[in-house]
C-alpha positions as CSV (number, residue, x, y, z in Angstrom):
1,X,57.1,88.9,95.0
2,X,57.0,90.1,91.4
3,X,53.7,91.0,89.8
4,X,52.3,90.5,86.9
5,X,49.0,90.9,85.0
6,X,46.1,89.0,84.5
7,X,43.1,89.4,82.1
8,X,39.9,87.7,82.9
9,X,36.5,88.1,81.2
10,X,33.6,88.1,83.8
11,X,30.2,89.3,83.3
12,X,29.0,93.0,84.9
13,X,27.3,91.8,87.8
14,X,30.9,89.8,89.0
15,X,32.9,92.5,88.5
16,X,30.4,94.9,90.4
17,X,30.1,92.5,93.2
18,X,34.3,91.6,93.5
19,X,34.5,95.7,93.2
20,X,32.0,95.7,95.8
21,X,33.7,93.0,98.1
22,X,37.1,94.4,97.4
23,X,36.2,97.6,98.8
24,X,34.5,96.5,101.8
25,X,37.9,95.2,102.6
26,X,40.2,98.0,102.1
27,X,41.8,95.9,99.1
28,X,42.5,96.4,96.0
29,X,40.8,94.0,93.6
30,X,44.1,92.3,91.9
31,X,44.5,91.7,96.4
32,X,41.1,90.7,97.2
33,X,41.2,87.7,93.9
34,X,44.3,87.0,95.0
35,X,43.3,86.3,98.7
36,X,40.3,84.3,96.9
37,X,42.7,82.3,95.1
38,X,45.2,81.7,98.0
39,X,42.4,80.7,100.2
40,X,41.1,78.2,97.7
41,X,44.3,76.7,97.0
42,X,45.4,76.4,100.7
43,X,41.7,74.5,101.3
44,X,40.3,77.2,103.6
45,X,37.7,77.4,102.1
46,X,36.6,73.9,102.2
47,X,37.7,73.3,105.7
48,X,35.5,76.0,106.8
49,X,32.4,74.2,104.8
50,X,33.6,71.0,106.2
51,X,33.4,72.3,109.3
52,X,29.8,74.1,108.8
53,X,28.5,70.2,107.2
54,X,30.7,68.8,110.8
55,X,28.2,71.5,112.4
56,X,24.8,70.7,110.7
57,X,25.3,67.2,110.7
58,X,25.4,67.1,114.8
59,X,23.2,69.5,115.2
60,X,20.2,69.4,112.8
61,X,17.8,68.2,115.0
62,X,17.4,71.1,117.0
63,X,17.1,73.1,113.5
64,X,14.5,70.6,112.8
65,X,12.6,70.6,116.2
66,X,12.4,74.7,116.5
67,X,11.5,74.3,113.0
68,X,8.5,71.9,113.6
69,X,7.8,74.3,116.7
70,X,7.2,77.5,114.3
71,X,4.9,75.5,112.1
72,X,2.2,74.5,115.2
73,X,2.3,78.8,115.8
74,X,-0.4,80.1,114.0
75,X,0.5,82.8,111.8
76,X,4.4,81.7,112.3
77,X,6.5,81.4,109.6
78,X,9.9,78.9,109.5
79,X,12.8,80.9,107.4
């Protein structure tokens, strides 16, 4: 597939963190927003939070009861 070049103006702290990203996985960063824009137009990304909210939502109580647990600990702390 042809390439061609985009401009996009993002503050420093992006571009340092999608450098940063990029590089821990071995990809360019023209590949690495181009994954990020194939994944979040093929819905990846919100099947994967749909799953995590699938995930939460049948499983919160035991967040909730080891939760409670922590507070009665003296000197425990819950995250």
């Amino acid at each position: 597939m042809a390439k061609t070049q985009l401009g996009a103006r993002v503050d420093s702290e992006i571009k340092r963190l999608a450098e940063a990203r990029a590089a821990d996985r071995g990809l360019s960063l023209g590949d690495y927003i181009a994954g990020l824009v194939r994944e979040d137009t093929e819905g990846l990304r919100q099947r994967g939070l749909d799953a995590a909210r699938r995930f939460l939502d049948e499983h919160q109580s035991v967040f909730d009861d080891l939760e409670d647990g922590e507070r009665h600990v003296p000197g425990a702390h819950a995250a």
